[in-house]
N, C-alpha and C positions, 0 to 999 in steps of 0.2 A: 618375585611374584608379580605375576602380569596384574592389574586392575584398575574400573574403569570407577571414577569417583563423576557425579553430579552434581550439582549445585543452581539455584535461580530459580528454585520453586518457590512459592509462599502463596497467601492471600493479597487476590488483587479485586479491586471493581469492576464490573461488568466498562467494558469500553479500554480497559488499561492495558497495560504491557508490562510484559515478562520477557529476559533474559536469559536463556537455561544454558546451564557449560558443561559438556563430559569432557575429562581427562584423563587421559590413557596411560596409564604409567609404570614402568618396571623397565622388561628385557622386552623392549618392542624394535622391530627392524624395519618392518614396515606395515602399513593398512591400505585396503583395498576400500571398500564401502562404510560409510559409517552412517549412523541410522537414528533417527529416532522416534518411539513409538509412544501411543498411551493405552492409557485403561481403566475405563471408568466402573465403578460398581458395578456389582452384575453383568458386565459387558465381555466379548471380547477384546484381545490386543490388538488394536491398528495401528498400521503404517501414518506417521505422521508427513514425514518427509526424507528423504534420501541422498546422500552425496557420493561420488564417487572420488576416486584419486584423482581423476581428469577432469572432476570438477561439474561433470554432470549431474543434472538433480531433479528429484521427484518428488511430486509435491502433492499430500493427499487432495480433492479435490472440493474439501469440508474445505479444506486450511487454505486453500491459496489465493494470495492478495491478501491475507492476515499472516502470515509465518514466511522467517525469511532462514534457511540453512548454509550454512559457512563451516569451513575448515580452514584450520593456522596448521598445517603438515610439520614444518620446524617445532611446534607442541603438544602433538597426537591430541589434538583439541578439534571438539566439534561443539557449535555453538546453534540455539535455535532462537530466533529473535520473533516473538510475536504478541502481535498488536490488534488493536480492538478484540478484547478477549470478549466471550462470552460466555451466560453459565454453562454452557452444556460443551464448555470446553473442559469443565472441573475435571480431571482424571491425575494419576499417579504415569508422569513420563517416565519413558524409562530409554535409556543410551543404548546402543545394539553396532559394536564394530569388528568389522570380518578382519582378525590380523591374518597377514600373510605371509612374514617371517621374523621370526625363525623358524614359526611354525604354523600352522592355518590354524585357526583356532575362531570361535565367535563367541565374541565377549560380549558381558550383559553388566548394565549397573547396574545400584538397588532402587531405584526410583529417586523422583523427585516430586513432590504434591504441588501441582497447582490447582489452587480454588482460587473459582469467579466468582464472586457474591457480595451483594451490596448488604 
């Protein structure tokens, strides 16, 4: 069973930094795009930031120069590292990777909470 586990959410201070880790695990052969979004109450889901196999990346334009996206490919690991939080960063992230074999598939994790609040 293919699935995508999170982790690195919590309560942090407004100014602080989080850590967030999706891992990809089961019968995976390879991934193309790996992703991560959020979602705050009442809100839609956005794009937070985006990496590609080749390493290209896209970076919402709330986030950038506070969030930094990485992938370790030898551990179907995507990592999102961001700094100087703020409240109106509070939302439930969530992991989003395109595998593309053995089968195409877009996988979702169940979230991770991060809240900013002093």
């Amino acid at each position: 069973q293919v699935q995508l586990v999170e982790s690195g959410g919590g309560l942090v201070q407004p100014g602080g930094s989080l850590r967030l880790s999706c891992v990809a695990s089961g019968r995976i052969f390879s991934i193309s795009s790996m992703r991560w979004y959020r979602q705050a109450p009442g809100k839609q889901r956005e794009l937070v930031a985006s990496i590609t196999s080749g390493g290209t990346i896209n970076t919402a334009e709330s986030m950038k120069g506070r969030v930094t996206i990485s992938r370790d490919n030898a551990k179907n690991t995507v990592y999102l590292q961001m700094n100087n939080l703020k409240p109106e960063d509070t939302a439930a992230y969530y992991c989003n990777v395109v595998m593309t074999s053995p089968s195409l598939r877009d996988l979702w994790g169940q979230g991770t909470q991060v809240t900013v609040s002093s």
